[in-house]
C-alpha positions in Angstrom: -20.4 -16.2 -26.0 -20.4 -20.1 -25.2 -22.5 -20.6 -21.8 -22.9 -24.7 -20.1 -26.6 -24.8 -19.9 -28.7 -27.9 -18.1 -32.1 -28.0 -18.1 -32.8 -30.9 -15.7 -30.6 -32.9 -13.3 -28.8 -35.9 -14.7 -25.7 -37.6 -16.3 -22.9 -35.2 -17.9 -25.2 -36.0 -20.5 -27.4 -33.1 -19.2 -24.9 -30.6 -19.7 -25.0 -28.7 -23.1 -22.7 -25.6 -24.3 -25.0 -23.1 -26.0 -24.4 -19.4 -27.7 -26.0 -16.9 -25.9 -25.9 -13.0 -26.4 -22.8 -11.7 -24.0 -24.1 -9.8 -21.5 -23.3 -6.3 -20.2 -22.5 -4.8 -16.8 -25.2 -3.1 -14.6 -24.4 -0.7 -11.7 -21.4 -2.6 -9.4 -21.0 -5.0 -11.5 -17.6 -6.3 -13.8 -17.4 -8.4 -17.2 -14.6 -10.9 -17.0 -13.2 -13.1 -20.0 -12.9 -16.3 -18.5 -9.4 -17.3 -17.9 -10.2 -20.7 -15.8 -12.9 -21.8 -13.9 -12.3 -24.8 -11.3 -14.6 -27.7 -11.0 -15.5 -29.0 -7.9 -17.4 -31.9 -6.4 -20.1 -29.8 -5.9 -20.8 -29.2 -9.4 -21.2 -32.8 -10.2 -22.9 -32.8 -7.3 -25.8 -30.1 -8.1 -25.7 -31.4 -11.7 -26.9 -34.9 -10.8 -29.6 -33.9 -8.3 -28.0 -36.1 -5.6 -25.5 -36.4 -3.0 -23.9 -39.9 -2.8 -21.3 -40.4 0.3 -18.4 -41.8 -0.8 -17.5 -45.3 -0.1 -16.8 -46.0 3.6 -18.4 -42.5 4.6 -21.7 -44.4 5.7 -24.9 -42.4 5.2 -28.0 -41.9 2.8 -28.3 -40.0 -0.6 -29.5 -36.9 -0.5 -32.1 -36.1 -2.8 -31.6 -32.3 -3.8 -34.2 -32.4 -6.5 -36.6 -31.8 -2.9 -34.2 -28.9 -1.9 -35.3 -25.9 -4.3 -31.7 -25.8 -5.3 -31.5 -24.7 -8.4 -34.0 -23.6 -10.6 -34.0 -24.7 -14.1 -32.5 -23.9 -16.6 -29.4 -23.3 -14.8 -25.7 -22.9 -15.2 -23.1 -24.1 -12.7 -19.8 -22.9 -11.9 -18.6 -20.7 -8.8 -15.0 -20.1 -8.8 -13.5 -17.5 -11.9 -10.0 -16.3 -13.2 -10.1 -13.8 -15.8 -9.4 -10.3 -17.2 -11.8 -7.4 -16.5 -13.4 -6.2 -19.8 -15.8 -3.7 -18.9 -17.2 -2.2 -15.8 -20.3 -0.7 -14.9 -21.4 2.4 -13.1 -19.4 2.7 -9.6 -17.4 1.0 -9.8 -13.7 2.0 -9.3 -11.5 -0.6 -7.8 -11.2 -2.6 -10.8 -10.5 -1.6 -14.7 -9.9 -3.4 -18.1 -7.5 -5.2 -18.4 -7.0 -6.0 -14.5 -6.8 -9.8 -14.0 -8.5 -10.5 -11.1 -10.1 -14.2 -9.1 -12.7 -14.9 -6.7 -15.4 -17.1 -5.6 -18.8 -15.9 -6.6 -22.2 -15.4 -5.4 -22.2 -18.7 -3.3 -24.5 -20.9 -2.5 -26.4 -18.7 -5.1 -25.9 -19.7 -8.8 -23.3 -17.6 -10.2 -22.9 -19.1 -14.0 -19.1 -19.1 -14.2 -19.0 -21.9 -16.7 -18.8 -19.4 -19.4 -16.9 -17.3 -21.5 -18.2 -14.7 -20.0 -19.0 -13.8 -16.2 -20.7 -10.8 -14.0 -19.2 -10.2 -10.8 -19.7 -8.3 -7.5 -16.1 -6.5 -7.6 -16.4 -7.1 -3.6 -15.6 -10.6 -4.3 -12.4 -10.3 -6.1 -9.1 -10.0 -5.5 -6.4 -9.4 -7.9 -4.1 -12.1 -9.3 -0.6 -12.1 -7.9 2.7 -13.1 -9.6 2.9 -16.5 -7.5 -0.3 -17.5 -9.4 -0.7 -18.9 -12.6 -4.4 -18.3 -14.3 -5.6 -21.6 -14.2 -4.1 -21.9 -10.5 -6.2 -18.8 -9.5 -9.4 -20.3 -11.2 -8.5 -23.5 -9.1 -8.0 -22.0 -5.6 -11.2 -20.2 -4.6 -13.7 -22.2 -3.5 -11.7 -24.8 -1.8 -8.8 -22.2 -0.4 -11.8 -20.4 1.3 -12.9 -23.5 2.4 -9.8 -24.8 3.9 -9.4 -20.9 5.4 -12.7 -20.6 6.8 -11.9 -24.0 8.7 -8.7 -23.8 10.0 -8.2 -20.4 10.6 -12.1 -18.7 11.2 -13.0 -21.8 13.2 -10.4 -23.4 14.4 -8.0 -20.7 14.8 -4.9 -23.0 14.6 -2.0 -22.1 15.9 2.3 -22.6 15.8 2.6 -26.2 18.0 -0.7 -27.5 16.8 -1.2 -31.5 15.7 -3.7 -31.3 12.6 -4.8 -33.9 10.5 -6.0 -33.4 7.4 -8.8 -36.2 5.5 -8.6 -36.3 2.0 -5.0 -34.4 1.9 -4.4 -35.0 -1.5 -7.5 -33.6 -2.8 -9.2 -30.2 -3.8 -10.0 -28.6 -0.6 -6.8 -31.4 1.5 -4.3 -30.1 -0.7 -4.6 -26.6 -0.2 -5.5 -27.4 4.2 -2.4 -29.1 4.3 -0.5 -26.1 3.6 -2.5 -23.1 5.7 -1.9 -25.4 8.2 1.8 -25.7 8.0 1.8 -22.1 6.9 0.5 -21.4 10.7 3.4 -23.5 12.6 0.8 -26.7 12.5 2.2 -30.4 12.6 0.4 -31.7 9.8 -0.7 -35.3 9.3 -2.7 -36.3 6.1 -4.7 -39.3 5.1 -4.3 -40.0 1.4 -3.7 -42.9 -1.2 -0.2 -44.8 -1.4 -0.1 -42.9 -4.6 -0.6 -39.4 -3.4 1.8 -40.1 -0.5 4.4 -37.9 -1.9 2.3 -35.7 -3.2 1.1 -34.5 0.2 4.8 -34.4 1.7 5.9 -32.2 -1.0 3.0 -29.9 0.1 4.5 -29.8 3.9 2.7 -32.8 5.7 4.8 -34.3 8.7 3.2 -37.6 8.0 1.1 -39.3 5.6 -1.1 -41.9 6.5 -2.4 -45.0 3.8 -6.3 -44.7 4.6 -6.2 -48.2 2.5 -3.7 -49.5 3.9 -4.5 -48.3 7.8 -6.9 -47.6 10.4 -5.6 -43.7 11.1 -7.3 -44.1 14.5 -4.7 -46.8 15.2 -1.3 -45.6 14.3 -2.0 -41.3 14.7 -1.0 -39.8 18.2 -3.7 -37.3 19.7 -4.4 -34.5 17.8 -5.6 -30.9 18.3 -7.8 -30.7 15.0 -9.1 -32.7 12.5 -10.6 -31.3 9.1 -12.6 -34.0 8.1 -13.3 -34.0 4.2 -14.5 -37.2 4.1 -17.3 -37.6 6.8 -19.5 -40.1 7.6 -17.5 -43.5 10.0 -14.5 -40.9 9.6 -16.2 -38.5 11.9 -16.7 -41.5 14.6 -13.2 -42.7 14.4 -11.5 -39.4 14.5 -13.0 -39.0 18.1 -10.6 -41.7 19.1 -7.5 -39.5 18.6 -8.9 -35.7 19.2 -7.4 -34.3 22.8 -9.9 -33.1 25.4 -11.4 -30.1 23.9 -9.8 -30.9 20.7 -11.7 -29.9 17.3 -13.5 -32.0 14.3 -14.6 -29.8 11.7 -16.4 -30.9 8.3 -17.4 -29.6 5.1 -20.9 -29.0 4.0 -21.0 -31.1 1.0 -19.8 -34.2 2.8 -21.7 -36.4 4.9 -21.1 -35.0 8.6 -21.2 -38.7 10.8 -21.9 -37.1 13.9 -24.0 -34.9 15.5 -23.0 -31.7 18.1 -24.2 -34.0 20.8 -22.3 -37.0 20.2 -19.6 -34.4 20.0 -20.1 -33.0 23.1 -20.3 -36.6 24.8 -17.4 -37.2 23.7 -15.2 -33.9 25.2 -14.7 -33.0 22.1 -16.2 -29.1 20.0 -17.8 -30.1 16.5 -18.0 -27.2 13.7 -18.8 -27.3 10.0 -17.2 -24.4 7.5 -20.2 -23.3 4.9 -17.6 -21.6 2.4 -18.5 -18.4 1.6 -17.3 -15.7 -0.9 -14.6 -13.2 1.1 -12.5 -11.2 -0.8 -10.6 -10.3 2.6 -9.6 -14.2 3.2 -8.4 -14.7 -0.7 -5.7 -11.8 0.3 -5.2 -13.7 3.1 -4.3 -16.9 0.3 -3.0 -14.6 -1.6 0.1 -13.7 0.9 0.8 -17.0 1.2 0.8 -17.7 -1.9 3.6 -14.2 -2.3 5.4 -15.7 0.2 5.7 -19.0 -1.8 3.6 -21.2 1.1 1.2 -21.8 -0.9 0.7 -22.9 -4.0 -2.3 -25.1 -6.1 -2.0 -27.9 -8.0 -4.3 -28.0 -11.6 -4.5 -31.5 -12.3 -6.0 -31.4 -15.4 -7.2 -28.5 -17.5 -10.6 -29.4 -19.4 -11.6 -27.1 -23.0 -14.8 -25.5 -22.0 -16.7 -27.6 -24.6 -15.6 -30.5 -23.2 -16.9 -29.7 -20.0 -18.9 -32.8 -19.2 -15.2 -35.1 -19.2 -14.2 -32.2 -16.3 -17.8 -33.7 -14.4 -16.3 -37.0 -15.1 -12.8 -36.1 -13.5 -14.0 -34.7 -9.9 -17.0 -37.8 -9.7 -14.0 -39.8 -9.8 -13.3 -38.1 -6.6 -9.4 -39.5 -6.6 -8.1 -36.3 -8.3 -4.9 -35.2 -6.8 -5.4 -31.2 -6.8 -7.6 -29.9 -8.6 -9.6 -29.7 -12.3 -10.6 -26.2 -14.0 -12.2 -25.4 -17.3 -10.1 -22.9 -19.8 -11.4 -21.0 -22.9 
């Protein structure tokens, strides 16, 4: 089987596609054949040892060389799409030739850039109809994400004003529509060229973060999923109600701190996504009930891997990138 194996952080350069020996399932664990893998931000991230916010976000780089991260040699990859080859011992829920998806082992490494993956069968969920292969090997880590936020912190309800940062991308894309999903009026920032991208997702508005200061032109909203961070968090105060909530994703630069939150009336969480095969059915119905759906942007051979890297540092992908045998 072909693995993505980097020995030190670095450029895509770092990145290498080796042969290894296919490996076999121990006791609660399944073999998948990849189907699609999505890359995220967070890969590129990891690979290059730093954390750069993006432009306008404000803040330092984090250096995660310091952070014990990863150990080396290590393979990156979280979210997985594939058939079920072999089990091992206890398990029961899943069989060959089941096609099943799920985010895996996070934050620990769970080497999914492969051809070949192990898997915790408490961590998948089977693939439904509504869901194309590559579109389940897409949706994991940032549907979770966007779930965890909206709906385990925020519990957002029918009536709500959201707005969404970053609408148009990975994690935006699918927020935008849980949000809707739950009755939400949904207002997303996004590029003139993603503007209709994010209406055709269910947004009430769009707003041109190039173009306009959001803080001038959005009326008060009940909670704001910031995916961008850094000034963003400071200027989405401006337009939360009393009580209202900012929310953030670990990964971005957060901007404020609790107590600045709490100065300013407002409650401050941050989702740490985490795998849950009980919130992917939770996609997965509204996804059935055609709510939901995820748009691959570009699907990336395996062995060309490092041009996937490429795509999500570009950070202006609309949807999202996976990998494919």
């Amino acid at each position: 089987m072909r693995i993505t194996i980097q020995e030190d952080f670095g450029g895509t350069e770092v990145l290498e596609v080796r042969e290894v020996s296919r490996p076999e399932p121990g006791p609660g664990q399944v073999l998948i054949a990849l189907g699609a893998s999505g890359v995220n931000p967070l890969d590129a991230v990891v690979r290059a040892g730093s954390y750069q916010p993006r432009d306008g976000a404000g803040g330092e780089a984090v250096d995660l060389r310091e952070s014990g991260f990863a150990a080396q040699p290590f393979t990156l990859g979280w979210d997985v799409a594939g058939t079920v080859i072999d089990v091992g011992p206890g398990v029961s829920v899943f069989q060959p030739s089941d096609e099943v998806f799920g985010l895996l082992a996070f934050p620990e490494l769970a080497s999914a850039h492969a051809d070949y993956v192990l898997a915790s069968p408490n961590e998948l969920v089977h693939i439904p109809d509504s869901l194309t292969m590559q579109q389940a090997g897409a949706l994991p880590l940032v549907g979770l994400t966007a779930w965890q936020a909206l709906v385990g912190i925020a519990n957002i309800t029918a009536g709500q004003r959201v707005l969404v940062h970053a609408a148009a991308g990975g994690v935006g894309h699918i927020a935008v529509q849980i949000a809707k999903a739950r009755g939400a009026y949904v207002i997303g920032t996004a590029s003139a060229a993603n503007r209709e991208f994010v209406l055709e997702l269910g947004a009430d508005e769009v707003i041109d973060y190039r173009a306009t200061e959001f803080e001038k032109v959005v009326d008060p909203v009940d909670v704001v999923f910031d995916l961008v961070g850094g000034a963003y968090a400071e200027r989405s105060l401006a337009i939360l109600k009393p009580d209202g909530h900012l929310i953030a994703a670990v990964g971005v630069y957060l901007g404020i701190t609790p107590e600045r939150a709490t100065q300013a009336g407002v409650r401050f969480g941050y989702v740490d996504v985490r795998p849950s095969a009980a919130d992917l059915t939770e996609l997965v119905r509204l996804a059935e009930a055609g709510a939901l759906t995820v748009r691959v942007a570009h699907a990336i051979p395996l062995a060309d891997i490092a041009k996937a890297h490429e795509l999500v540092e570009g950070a202006h992908v609309a949807g999202k990138v996976v990998v494919v045998p």
